[in-house]
N, CA, C and O atoms as a Tripos MOL2 file, in Angstrom:
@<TRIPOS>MOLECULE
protein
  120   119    30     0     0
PROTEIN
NO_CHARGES

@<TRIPOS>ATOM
      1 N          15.8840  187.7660  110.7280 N.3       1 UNK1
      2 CA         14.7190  188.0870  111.5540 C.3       1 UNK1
      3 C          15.1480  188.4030  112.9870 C.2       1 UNK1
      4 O          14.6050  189.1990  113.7540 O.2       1 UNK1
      5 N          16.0790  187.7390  113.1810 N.am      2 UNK2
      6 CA         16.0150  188.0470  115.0080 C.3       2 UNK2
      7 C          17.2010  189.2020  114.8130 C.2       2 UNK2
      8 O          17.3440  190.0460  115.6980 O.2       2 UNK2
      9 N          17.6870  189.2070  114.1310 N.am      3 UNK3
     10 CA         18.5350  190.4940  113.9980 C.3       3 UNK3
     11 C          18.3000  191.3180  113.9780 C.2       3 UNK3
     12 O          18.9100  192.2410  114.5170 O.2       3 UNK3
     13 N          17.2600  191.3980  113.3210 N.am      4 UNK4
     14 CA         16.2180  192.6800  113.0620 C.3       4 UNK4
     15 C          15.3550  192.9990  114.3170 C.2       4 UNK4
     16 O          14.9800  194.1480  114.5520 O.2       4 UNK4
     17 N          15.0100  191.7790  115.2340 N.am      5 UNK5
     18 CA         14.0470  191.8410  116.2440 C.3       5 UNK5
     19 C          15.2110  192.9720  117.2490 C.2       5 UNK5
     20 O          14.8560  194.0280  117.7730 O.2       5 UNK5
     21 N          16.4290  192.4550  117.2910 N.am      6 UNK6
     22 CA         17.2120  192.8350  118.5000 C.3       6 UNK6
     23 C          17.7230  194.7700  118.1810 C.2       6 UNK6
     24 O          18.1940  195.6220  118.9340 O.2       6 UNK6
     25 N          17.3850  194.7860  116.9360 N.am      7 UNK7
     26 CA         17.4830  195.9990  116.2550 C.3       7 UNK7
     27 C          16.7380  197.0820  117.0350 C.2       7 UNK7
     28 O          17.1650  197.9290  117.8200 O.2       7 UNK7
     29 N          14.9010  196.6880  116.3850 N.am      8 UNK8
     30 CA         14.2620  197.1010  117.1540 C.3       8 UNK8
     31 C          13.9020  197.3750  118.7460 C.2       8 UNK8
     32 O          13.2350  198.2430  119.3100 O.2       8 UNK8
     33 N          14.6710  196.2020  119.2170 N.am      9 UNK9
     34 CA         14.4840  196.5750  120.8350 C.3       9 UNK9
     35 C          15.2270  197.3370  120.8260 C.2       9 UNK9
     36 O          14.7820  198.4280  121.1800 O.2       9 UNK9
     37 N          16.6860  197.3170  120.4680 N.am     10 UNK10
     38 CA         17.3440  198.1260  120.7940 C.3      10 UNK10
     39 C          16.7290  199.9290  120.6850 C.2      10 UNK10
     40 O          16.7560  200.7130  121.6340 O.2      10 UNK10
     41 N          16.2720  200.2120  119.4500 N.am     11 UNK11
     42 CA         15.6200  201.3710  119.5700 C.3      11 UNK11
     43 C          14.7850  201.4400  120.4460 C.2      11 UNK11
     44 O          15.1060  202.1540  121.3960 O.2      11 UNK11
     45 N          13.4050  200.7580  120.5110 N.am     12 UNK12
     46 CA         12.5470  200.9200  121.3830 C.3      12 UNK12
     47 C          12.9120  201.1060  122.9490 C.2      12 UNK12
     48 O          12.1330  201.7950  123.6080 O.2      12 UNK12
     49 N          14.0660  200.5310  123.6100 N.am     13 UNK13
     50 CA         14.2710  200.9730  124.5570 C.3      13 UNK13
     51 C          15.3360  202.1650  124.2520 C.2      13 UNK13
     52 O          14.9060  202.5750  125.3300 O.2      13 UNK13
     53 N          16.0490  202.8710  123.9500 N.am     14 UNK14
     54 CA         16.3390  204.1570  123.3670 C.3      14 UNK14
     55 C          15.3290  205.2220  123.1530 C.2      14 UNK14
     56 O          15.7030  206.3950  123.1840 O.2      14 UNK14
     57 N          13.8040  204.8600  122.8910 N.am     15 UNK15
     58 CA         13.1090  205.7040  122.8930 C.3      15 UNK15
     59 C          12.1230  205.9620  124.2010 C.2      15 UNK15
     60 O          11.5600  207.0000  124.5510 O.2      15 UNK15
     61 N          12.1180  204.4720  124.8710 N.am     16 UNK16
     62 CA         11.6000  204.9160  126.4200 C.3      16 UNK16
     63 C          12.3700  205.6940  126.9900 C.2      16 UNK16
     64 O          12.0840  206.8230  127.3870 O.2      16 UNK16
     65 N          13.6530  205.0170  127.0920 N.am     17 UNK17
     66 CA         14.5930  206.1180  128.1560 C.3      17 UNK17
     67 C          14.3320  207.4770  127.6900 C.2      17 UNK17
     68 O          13.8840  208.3250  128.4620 O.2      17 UNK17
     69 N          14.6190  207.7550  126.3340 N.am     18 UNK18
     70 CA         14.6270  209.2650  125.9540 C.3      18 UNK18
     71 C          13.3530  209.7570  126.5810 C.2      18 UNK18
     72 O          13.4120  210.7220  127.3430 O.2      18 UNK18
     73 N          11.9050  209.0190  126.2540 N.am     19 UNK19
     74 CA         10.9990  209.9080  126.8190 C.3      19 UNK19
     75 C          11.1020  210.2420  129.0810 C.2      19 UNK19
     76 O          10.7790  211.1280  129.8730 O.2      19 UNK19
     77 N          11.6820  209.0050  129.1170 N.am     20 UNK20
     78 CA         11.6250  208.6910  130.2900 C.3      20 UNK20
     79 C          12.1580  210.3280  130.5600 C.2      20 UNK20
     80 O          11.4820  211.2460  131.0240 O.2      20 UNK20
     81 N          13.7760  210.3690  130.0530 N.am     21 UNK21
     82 CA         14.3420  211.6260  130.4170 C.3      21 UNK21
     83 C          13.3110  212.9940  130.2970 C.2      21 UNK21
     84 O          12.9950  213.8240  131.1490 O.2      21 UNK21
     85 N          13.0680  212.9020  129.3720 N.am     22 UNK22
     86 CA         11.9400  214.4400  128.7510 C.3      22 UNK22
     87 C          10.9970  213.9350  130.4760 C.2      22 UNK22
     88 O          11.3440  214.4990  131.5130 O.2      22 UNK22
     89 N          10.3460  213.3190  130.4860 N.am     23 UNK23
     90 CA          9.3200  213.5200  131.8160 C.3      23 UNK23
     91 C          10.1670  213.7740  133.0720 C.2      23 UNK23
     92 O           9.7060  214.4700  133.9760 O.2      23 UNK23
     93 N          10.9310  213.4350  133.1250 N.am     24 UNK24
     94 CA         11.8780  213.6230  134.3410 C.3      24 UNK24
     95 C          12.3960  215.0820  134.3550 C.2      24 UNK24
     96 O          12.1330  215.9120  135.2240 O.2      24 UNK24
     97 N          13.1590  215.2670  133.2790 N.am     25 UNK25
     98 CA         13.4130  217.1410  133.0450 C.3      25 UNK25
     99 C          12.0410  217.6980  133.5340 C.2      25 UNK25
    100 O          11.7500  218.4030  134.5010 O.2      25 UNK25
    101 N          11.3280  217.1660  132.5800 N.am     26 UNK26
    102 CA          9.6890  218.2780  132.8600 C.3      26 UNK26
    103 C           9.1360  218.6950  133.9420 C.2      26 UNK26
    104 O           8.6440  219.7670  134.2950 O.2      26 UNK26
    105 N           9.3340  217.3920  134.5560 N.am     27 UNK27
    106 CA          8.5680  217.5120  135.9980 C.3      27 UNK27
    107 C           9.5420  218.1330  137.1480 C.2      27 UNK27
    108 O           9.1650  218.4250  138.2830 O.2      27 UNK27
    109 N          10.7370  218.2660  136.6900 N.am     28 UNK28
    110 CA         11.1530  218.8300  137.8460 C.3      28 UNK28
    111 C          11.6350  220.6100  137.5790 C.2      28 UNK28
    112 O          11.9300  221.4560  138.4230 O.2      28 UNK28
    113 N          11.5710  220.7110  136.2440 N.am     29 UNK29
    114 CA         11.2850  222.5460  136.1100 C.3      29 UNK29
    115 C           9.7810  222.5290  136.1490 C.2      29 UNK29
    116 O           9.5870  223.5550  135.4950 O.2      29 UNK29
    117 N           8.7320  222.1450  136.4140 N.am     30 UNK30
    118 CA          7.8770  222.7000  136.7180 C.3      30 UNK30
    119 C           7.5730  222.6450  138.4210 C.2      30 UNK30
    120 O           6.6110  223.2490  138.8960 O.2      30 UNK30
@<TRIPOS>BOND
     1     1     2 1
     2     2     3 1
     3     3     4 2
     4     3     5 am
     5     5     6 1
     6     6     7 1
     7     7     8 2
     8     7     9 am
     9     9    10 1
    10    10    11 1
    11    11    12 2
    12    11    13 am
    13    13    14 1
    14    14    15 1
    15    15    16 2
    16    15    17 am
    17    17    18 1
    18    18    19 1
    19    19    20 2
    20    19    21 am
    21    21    22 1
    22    22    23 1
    23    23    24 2
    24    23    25 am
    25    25    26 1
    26    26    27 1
    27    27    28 2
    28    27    29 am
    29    29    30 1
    30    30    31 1
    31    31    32 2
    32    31    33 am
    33    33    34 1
    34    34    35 1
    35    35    36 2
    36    35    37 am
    37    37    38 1
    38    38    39 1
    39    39    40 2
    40    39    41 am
    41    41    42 1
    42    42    43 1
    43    43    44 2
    44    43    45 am
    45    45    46 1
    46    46    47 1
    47    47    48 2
    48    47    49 am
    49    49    50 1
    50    50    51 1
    51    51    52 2
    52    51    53 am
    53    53    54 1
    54    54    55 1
    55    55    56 2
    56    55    57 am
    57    57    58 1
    58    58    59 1
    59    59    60 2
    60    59    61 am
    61    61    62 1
    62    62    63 1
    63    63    64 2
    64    63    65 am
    65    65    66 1
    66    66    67 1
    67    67    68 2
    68    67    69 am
    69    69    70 1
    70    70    71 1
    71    71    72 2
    72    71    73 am
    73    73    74 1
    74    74    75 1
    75    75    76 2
    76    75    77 am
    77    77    78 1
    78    78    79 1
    79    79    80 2
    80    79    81 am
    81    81    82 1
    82    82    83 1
    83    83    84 2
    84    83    85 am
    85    85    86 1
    86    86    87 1
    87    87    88 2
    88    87    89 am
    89    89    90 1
    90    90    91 1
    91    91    92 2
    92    91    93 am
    93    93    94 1
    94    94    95 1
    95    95    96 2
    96    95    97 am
    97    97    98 1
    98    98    99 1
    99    99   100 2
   100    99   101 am
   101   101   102 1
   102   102   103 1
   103   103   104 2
   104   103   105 am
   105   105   106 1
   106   106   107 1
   107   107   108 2
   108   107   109 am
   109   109   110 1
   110   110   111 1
   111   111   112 2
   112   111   113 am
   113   113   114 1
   114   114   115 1
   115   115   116 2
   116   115   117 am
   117   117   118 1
   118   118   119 1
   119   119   120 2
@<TRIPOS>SUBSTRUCTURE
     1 UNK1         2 RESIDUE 1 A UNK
     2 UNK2         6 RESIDUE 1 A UNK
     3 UNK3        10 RESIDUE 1 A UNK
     4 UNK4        14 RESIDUE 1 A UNK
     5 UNK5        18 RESIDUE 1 A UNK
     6 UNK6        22 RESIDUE 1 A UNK
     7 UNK7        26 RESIDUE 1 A UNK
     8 UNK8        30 RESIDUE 1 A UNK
     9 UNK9        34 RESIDUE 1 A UNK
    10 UNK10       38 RESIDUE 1 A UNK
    11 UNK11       42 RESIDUE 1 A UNK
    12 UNK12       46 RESIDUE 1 A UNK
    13 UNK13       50 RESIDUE 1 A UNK
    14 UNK14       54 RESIDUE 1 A UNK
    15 UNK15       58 RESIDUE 1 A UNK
    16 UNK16       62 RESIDUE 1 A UNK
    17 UNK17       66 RESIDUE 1 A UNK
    18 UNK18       70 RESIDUE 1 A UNK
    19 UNK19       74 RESIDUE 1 A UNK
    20 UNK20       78 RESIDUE 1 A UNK
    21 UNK21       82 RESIDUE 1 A UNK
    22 UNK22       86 RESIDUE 1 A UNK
    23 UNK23       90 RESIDUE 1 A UNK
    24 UNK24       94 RESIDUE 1 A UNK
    25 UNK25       98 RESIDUE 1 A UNK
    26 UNK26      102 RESIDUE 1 A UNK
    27 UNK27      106 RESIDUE 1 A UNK
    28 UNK28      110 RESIDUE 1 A UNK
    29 UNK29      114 RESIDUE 1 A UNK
    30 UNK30      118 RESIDUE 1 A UNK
């Protein structure tokens, strides 16, 4: 279970940053 928990964070913050990046690109070519 907590293996699995630390799994998931691990993605979930992998997928903020990624979006983080996409808004950051975005906003600065527009």
């Amino acid at each position: 279970m907590k293996r699995q928990l630390a799994r998931l964070t691990k993605y979930l913050k992998h997928q903020v940053s990624r979006n983080a990046l996409k808004s950051l690109i975005s906003d600065s070519v527009t």
